[in-house]
N, C-alpha and C positions, 0 to 999 in steps of 0.2 A: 863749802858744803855742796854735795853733789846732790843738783833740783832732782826731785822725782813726784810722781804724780799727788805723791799727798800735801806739797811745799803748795797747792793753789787751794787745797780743803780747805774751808773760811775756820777759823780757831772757835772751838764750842765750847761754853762754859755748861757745866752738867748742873749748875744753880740758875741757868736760864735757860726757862721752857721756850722764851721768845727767839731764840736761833733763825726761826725758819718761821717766816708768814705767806700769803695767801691774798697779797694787797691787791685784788682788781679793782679798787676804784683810784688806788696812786698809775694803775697801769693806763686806765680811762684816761687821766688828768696828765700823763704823762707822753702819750701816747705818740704821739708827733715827734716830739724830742726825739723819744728812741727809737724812730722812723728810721728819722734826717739821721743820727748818730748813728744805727744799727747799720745803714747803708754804706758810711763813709767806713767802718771796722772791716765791713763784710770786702769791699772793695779793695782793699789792702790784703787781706785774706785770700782774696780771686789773686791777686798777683800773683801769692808765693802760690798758693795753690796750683797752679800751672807747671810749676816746675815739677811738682809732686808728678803732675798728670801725667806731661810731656817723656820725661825719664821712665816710667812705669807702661807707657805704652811702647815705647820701642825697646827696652831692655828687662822689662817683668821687675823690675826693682824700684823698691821704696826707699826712696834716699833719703834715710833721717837726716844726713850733713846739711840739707840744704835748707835747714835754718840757723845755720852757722855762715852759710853764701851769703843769706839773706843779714844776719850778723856784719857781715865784715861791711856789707852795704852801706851799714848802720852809722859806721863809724867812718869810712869814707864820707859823705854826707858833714858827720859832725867834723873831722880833721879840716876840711876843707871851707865850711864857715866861722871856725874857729879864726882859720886863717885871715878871711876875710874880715874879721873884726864882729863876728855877731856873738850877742849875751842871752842873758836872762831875757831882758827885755828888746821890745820891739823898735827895729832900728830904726832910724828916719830918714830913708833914704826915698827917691821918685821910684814908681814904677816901674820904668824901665830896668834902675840899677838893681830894683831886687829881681824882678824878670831875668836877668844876665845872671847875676848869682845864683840863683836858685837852678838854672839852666847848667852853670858851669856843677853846682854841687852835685845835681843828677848824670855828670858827663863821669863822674869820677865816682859816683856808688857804683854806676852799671862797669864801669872797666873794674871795680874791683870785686863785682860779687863775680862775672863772668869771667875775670882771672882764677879767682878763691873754685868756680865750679870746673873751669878747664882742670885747674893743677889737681884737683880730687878726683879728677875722672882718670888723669894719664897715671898720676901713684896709687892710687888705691884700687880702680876697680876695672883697669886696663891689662894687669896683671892677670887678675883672677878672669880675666876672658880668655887669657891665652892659655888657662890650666883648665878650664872648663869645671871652672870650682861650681858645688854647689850654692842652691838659691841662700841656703842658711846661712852659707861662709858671705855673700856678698852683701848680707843683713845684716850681720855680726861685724863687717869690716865698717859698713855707714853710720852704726852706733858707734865703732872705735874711734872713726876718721871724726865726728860731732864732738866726741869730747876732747881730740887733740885738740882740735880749732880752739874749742870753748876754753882748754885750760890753758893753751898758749897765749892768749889775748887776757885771762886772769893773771899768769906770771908776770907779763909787758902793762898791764892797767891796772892790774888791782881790782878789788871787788865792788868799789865804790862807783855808782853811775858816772859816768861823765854830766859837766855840768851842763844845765837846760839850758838851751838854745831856741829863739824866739826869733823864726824865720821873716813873718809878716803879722800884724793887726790884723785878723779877720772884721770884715767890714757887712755889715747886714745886705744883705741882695731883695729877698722876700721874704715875705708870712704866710705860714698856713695857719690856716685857725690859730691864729694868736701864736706860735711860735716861729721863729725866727731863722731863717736860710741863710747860713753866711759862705761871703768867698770860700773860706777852707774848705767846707765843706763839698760845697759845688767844684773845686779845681781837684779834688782828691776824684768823687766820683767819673766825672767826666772824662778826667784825662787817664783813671785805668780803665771806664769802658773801652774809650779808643784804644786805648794799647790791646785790651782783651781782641775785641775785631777785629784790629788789625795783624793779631798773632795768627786767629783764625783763620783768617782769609789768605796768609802765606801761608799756612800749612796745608789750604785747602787746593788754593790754584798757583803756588810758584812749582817748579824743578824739585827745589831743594823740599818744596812742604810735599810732593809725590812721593818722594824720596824716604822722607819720612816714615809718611803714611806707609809707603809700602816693606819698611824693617820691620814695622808695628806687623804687621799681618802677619810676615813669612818671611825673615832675614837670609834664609838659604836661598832662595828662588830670587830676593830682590840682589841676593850678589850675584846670582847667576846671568839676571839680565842688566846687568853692568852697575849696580850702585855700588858706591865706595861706603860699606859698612861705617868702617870707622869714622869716617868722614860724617856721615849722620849722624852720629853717634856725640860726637864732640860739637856739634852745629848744637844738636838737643839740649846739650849742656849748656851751653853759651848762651841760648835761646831764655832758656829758664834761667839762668844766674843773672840775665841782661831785663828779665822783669821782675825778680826779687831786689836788682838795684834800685828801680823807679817805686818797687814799694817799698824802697827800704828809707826815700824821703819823704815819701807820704807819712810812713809812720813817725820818724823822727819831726814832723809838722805839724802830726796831732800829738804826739806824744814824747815835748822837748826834752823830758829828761828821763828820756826811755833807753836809753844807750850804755848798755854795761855788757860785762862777758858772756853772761847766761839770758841777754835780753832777749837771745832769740828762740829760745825755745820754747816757751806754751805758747807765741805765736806760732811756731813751725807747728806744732802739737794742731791746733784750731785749721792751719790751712789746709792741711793733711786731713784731719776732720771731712773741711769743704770740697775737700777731689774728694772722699769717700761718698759724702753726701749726696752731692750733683753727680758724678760717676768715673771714678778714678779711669783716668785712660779718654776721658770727653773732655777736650777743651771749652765747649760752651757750659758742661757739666762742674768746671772748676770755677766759670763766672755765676752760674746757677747757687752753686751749692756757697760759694763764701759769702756773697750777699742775705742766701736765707740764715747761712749761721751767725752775721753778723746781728739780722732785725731776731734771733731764738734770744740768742747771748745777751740782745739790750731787754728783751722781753722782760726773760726771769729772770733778772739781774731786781729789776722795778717789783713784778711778781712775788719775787721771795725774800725782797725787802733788803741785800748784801749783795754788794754793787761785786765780794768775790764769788758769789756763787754763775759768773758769767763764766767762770773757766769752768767750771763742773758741767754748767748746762751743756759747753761744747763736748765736753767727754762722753755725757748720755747719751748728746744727739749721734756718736760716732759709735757709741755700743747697742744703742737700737738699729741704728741702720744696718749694723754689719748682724745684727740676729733677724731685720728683718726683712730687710731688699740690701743683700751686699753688694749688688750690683750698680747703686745707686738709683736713683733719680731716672736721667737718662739713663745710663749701662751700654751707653757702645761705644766699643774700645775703639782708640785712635785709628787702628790698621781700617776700619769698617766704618770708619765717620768720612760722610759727605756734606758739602756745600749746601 
């Protein structure tokens, strides 16, 4: 069945007026939880979001495919613990050894998301550069290029998830007001800020992040003063496939038996949300906006009582922004972002 936006509407019975509640004192009592939880989602979110950001600043295009990048990640990640002998449950191995594992599983999402984003850029949308297709034909080709992905990996998997995989025991760190801070949590956040930062800060003060920056602005003039377009162009891609990999173990971490053919799309959906939100085209704008859509999503999730009204809440948040600041949040575009 081909997902579309009504497959995350929460199912209504017309015999029950209690569909939809109004719970602020479960939110009060809850509230911590879906802090610490709304940050770890949102943070995953900032990942792919990036890539949304990145591609859209230098080439004005919104690349649905690249939650199918974000996909393949998914499953790199699981192939490769598979291999390694992990299950359902939590293996027993030292530290170290699952440190190396987990290390080796993210060496192998990012070479496969930022293979999956290279080969999408030189067949699908390298083509249409060289005909000077319209913006509509290169919209029209990223929803095509999504659902090859999506139904090629249905034909080869099947529809069924792959089975859960149980990378480590989250072990408690600290407490806030009586709720509980675990490892997972804390290694998911921390180590996308760092990646966010550190994307940042290359795009901000390397060569190749000038470089960037300056196709984002004016692609005529930055070839004029000697940058190799295309060369940018496929860096961009790599750049964002190579952080849809690293979130594509975080997700598979929080969510082991999240790994199927269409797994990636109402995340792609939500991360695209979060470059909307924070400011399509602002990298700090992509860690801005997937962290607030993360703590909206766990809000009214709690708020209206159906833990599926978290995908709708990211749709409204994505249809008020773009009626009311389309611009987002921040709103400045890559070409005109500074340090």
């Amino acid at each position: 069945m081909i997902p579309t936006l009504l497959t995350v509407l929460p199912a209504l019975s017309t015999d029950d007026n209690s569909w939809i509640t109004f719970d602020i004192p479960s939110l009060m009592q809850n509230f911590w939880s879906a802090t610490f939880d709304g940050l770890t989602f949102g943070s995953i979110y900032a990942l792919v979001a990036l890539g949304y950001t990145l591609v859209y600043g230098v080439l004005n295009l919104i690349n649905f495919a690249h939650s199918e990048v974000f996909i393949m990640g998914c499953y790199g990640v699981w192939f490769t613990l598979s291999f390694l002998g992990f299950g359902p449950s939590a293996p027993n191995l030292s530290l170290g050894s699952i440190v190396v594992n987990l290390l080796l599983a993210l060496i192998v999402a990012v070479c496969a998301s930022a293979l999956t984003a290279f080969v999408l850029e030189r067949l699908a949308y390298k083509p249409l550069r060289k005909r000077n297709a319209p913006r509509l034909v290169f919209l029209i080709t990223a929803i095509g290029a999504s659902f090859t992905i999506q139904y090629t990996i249905f034909l080869v998997r099947g529809p069924v998830p792959e089975q859960a995989l149980t990378m480590f025991k989250p072990t408690p760190i600290f407490d806030v007001f009586g709720t509980i801070v675990d490892s997972q949590q804390l290694l998911i956040v921390i180590a996308a800020v760092i990646m966010m930062v550190v994307t940042e800060r290359f795009i901000s003060k390397s060569r190749t992040g000038r470089g960037i920056r300056a196709v984002a602005q004016d692609p005529d003039t930055a070839t004029l003063m000697g940058v190799n377009k295309e060369k940018i162009i496929i860096t961009t891609f790599v750049i964002g496939g190579i952080l849809a990999g690293a979130a594509a173990l975080f997700y598979v971490m929080k969510i082991p038996s999240g790994v199927q053919y269409n797994g990636g799309f109402i995340l792609g959906i939500k991360a695209f949300a979060a470059a909307v939100l924070g400011g399509i085209g602002n990298v700090r704008g992509a860690l801005l906006g997937g962290l607030l859509l993360g703590l909206i999503g766990n809000y009214g999730q709690i708020l209206l009582g159906n833990s599926q009204w978290t995908d709708v809440v990211a749709f409204v948040v994505l249809v008020l922004v773009l009626l009311l600041r389309p611009e987002g949040i921040l709103g400045t575009s890559l070409g005109r972002s500074r340090a």
